[in-house]
N, C-alpha and C positions, 0 to 999 in steps of 0.2 A: 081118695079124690085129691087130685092136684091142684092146687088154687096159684092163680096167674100171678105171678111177683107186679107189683104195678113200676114202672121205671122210674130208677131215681132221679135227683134235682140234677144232677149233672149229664143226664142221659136227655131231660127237658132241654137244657141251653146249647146241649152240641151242638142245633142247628142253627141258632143265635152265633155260636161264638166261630161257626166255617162262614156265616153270612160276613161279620164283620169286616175283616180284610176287606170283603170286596166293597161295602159303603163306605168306607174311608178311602179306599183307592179311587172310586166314581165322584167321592165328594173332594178330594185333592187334586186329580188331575183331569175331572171334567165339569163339573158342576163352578168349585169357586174360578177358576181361568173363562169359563162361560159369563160367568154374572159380571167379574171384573170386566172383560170384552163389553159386556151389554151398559154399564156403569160407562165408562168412556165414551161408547159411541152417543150417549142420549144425557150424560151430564158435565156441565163443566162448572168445574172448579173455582173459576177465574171468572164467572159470568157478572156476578153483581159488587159494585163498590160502595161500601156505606160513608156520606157525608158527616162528616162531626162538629157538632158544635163550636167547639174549639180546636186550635191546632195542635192537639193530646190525642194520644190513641187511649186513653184511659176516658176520653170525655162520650156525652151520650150522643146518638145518631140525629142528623135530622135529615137526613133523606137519603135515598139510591138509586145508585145510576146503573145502567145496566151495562156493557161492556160496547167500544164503538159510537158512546154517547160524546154530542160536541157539547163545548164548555166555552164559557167566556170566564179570564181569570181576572178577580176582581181585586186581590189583593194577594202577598207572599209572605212568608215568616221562616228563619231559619231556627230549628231544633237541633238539640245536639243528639250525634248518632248513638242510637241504640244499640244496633247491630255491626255486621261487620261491612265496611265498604265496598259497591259493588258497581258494575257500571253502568246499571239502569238507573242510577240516584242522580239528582241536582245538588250538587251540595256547592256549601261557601264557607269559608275558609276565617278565624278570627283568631288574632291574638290578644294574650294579655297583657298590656306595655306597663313601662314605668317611665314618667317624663314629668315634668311640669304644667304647668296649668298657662292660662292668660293672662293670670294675675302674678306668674314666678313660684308659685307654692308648687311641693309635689303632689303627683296625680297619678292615680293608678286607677287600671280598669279596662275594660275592654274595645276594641273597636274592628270592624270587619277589616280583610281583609284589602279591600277595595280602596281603603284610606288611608293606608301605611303599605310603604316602599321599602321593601325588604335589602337591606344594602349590607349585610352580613350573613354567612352561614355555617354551620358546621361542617363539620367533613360527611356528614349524613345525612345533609341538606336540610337539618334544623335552620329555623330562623332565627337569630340571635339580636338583633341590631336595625334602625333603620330613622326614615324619616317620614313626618306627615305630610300626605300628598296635598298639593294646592288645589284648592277647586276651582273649574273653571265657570265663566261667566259674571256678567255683572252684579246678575242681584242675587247671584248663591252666597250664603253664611260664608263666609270664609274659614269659620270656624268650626272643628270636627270634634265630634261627641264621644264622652266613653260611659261605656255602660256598666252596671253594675254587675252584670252577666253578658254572657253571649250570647244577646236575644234584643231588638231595637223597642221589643217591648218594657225593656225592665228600666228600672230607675237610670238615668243621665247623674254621675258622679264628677265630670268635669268638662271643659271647653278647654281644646288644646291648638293651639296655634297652626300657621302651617309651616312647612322644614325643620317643624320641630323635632329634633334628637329624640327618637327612642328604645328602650330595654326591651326585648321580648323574653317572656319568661314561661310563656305555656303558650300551646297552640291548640283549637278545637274545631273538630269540622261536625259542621251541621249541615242537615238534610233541610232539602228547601219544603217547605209546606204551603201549597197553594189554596185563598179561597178562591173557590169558582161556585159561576150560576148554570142552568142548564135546563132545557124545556124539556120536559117527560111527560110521557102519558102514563094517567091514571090507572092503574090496576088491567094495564092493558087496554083501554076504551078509546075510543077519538079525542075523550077530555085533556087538554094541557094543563098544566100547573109548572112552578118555575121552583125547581129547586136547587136549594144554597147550604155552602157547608166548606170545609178543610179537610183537602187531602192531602198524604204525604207524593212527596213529584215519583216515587215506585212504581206507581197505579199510573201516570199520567204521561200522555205523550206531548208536551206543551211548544207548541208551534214557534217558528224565528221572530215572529214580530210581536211575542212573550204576551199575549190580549187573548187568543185564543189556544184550543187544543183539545182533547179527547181523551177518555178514558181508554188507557189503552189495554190493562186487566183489570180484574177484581183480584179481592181476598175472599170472596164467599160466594158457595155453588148456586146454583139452581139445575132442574132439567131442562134441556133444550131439546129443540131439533137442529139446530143449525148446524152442525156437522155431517144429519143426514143430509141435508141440503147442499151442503158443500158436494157431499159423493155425487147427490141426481147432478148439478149442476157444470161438475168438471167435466173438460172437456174428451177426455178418455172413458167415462162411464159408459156412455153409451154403444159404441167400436168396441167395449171391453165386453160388455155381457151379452152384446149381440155375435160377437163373434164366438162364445165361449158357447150360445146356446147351436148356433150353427154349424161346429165342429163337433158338438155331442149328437145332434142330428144326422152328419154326415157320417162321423164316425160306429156309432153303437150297432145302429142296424150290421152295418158289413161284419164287426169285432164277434155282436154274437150266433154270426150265418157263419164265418168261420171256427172258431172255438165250439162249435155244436159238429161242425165237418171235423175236427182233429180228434174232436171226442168220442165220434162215430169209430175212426179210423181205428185209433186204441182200442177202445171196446169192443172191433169186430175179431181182435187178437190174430191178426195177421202177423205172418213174418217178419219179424226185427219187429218188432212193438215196441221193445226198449228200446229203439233207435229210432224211431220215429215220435216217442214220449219225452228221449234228449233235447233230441233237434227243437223236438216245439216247446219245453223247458229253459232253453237256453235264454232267450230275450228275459225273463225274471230273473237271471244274474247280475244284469245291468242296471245302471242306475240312467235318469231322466237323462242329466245331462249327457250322459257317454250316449245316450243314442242320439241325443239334439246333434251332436260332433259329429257323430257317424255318418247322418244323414244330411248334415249339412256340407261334408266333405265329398257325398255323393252327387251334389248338385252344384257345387263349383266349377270352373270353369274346366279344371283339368280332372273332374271327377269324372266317376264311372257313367254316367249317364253321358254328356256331350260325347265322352271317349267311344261309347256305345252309337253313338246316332252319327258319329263321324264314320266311323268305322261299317256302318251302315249306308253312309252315301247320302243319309237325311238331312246333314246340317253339313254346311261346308266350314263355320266358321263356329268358336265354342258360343253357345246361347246364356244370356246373364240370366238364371233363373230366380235368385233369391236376391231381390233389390227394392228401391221403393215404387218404383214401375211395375210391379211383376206381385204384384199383393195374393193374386189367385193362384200362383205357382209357390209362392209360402203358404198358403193356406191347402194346396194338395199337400207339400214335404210335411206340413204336419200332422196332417189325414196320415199320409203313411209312416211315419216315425209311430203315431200312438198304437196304429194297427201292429204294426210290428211289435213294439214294446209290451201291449199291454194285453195282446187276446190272450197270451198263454195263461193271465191268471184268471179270467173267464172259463179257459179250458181245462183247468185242473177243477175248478165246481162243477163243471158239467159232466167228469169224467167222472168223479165219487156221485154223484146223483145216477148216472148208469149203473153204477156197479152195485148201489143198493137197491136196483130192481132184480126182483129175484128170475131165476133162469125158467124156472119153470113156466113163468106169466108169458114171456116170450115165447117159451117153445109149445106152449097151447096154442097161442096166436098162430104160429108156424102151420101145426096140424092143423086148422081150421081153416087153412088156403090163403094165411093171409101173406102179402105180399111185404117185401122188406119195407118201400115206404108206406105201405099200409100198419105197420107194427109198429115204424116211427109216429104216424098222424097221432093215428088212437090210441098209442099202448105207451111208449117211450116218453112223448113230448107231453100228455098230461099227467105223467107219475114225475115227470123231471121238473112240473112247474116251481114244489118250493125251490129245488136249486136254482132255477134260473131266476128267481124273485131272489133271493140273495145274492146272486153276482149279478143283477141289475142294480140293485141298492148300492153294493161295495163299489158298485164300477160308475155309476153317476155321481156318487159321493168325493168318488178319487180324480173324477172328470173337472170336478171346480176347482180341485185341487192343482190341476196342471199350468208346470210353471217352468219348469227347466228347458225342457223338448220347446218353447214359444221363442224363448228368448234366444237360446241355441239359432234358431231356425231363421226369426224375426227381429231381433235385437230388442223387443219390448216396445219400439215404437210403429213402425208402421203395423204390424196383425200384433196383438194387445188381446189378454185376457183377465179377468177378474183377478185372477191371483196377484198377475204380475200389478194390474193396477196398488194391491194392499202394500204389495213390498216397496212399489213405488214413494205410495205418502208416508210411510213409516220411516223408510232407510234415505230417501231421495228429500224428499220434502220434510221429513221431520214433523211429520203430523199426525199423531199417535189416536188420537179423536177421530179424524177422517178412516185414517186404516184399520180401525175400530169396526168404524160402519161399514168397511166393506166386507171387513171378518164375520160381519153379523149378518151382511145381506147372502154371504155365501152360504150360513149355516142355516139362514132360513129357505134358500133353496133346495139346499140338501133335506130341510124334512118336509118340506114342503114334496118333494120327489118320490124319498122313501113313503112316504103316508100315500102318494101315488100308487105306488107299489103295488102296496100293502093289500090296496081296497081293490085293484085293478088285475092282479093275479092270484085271488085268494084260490084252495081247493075248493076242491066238492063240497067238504067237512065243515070246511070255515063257513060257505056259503050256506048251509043248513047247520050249523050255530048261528048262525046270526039271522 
């Protein structure tokens, strides 16, 4: 008696180790590009700015403002830079001189820029050399301060005169630091509270009359909706997904009554088959745009169409068909560019879904009296359901996707669809957040669709599992 080997540890994980590839390719090139997409559209970055005690970014918070929040600036401080110089920063400008005092003693130490007149320089536009600027007015000090550091908060080391002669020997530029106040609501509530604090001028957009201004980023996230908000609210959303649902409606029906006629035709293995499975192959060699060109060359002025209706006696003069007058004449040119383009890959699913019906099931049908569209109603078209449930997925999925054949056709502004709207805020407007949310309003259409599908053409089988 032969007793069954049990399989070994390596014969358990083969099917572990052929699953592999494919979770790491699903988790690399669909899962994390998804989550980041959904991460952008619903958080930002930049949303909250925390107020600090002091004007140290090392010091503790005392309140936060949320991004767009108005400010009254109550007071300013310059800091010396941390980082590197950029052009969103306030800064001011301080040398370290060497001169005399009001008494004749030497004086050393700092004073802003604002009160020394730079009247020498290097060849690399160092400051070298200069004089103390006079102040104007009657009851101003006439006399200018230097400080022990580059800060008006640190120790006063001298009184120096004005026109006074002096040394520059280091130069330090500081970030201006503003305190501001500002009304916030409570935890989100109707309640105000008035919150106060110092921020560096990065975060800040501070108005010309230097009293007011706005938080114009943060340094720290939250989740928002405001960028889906921005999508519902722009002015192209709406034109974008009504037209996109509109040309899927005009489109699909005719795409798969034709693609089911080509599919027919091959599988009845008539004469030239191969030459009629060419001919309707061909448009899948082309790409969006080569057919947006093709057809938009067929509806200019000296394209084949006017050249047709002239030549016909119908129009005497060429007709402007693709303009911003003529919105429903780009909306058929792209009815038929996608017909054209796109039914053959419809009709390569519907052709393998006939050829897996076996010959026998039809030519029983046959002997039984039944008639050719009789063998299509009942025999063909509900054995052909899953294929046409997967080239209605692929083909509604690739319908939101359409971008080249619009802009080709419509230039993206007058007939507009969702895609082109994403490419828009991303590449045109530079708004990575907004074109987020449209990538995510697309892909929740798409399952939203597919799960249509899914539940709307099940079989037999399915319907009796479940």
């Amino acid at each position: 008696m032969t007793t069954a080997r049990r399989p070994g540890w390596r014969s358990r994980i083969t099917p572990y180790l052929l699953i592999a590839p494919t979770v790491i390719f699903l988790a690399a090139f669909f899962a994390y590009p998804m989550v980041e997409g959904l991460i952008l559209a619903i958080y930002d970055d930049e949303a909250v700015l925390p107020l600090l005690e002091e004007p140290d970014l090392g010091a503790d918070r005392a309140a936060e403002l949320v991004q767009g929040t108005s400010l009254e600036v109550l007071d300013e401080q310059g800091n010396v830079m941390d980082g590197e110089l950029t052009t969103d920063l306030l800064t001011e400008q301080w040398f370290l001189i060497a001169t005399v005092d009001a008494n004749g003693a030497p004086a050393s130490g700092w004073a802003p820029e604002t009160r020394v007149r730079v009247r020498e320089e290097a060849d690399d536009g160092t400051a070298l050399a200069g004089t103390i600027r006079p102040k104007l007015g009657e009851t101003a000090d006439p006399l200018t301060l230097l400080f022990e550091s580059a800060s008006e908060s640190a120790p006063v080391v001298a009184e120096i005169e004005p026109r006074e002669a002096v040394q520059i020997s280091e130069t330090a530029i500081l970030e201006l630091w503003f305190k501001v106040r500002a009304t916030t609501n409570v935890d989100g509530t109707p309640v105000l509270e008035t919150a106060e604090g110092w921020a560096p001028s990065r975060f800040l957009q501070i108005f010309d009359d230097g009293e007011t201004g706005r938080v114009d980023r943060g340094n720290a996230g939250a989740f928002t909706s405001r960028f889906v908000e921005k999508m519902t609210e722009d002015r192209f959303f709406g034109p974008a997904w009504r037209t996109t649902l509109l040309l899927m409606v005009l489109i699909l029906p005719i795409q798969f009554a034709l693609a089911i006629v080509m599919a027919l035709v091959i599988h009845a293995r008539v004469k030239a088959t191969s030459l009629f499975l060419y001919v309707y192959s061909l448009p899948m060699g082309m790409s969006d745009l080569a057919v947006g060109i093709l057809f938009f060359s067929l509806f200019t002025g000296n394209g084949l169409i006017n050249s047709a209706l002239e030549g016909l006696g119908i129009i005497d003069d060429p007709k402007l068909f693709l303009s911003a007058d003529t919105r429903n004449w780009i909306i058929a040119a792209i009815v038929l560019a996608e017909l054209w383009r796109a039914t053959s890959i419809v009709m390569v699913i519907v052709v393998a879904g006939l050829q897996a019906i076996p010959d026998e099931t039809l030519e029983a049908a046959e002997v039984f009296g039944a008639s050719y569209w009789q063998r299509f109603r009942y025999v063909m078209l509900p054995l052909l359901r899953p294929s046409l449930q997967v080239a209605m997925i692929l083909r509604t999925i690739l319908f939101f996707q359409v971008f080249a054949v619009v802009i080709a056709l419509g230039g993206g502004e007058i007939v507009t669809v969702l895609a082109n709207e994403t490419y828009r805020q991303y590449f045109g407007l530079r708004n990575n957040n907004v074109a987020s949310a449209y990538a995510m309003f697309i892909l929740l259409l798409s399952l939203a669709s597919s799960v249509f599908y899914l539940r709307a053409m099940r079989t037999q089988g399915e319907l009796a599992k479940s």
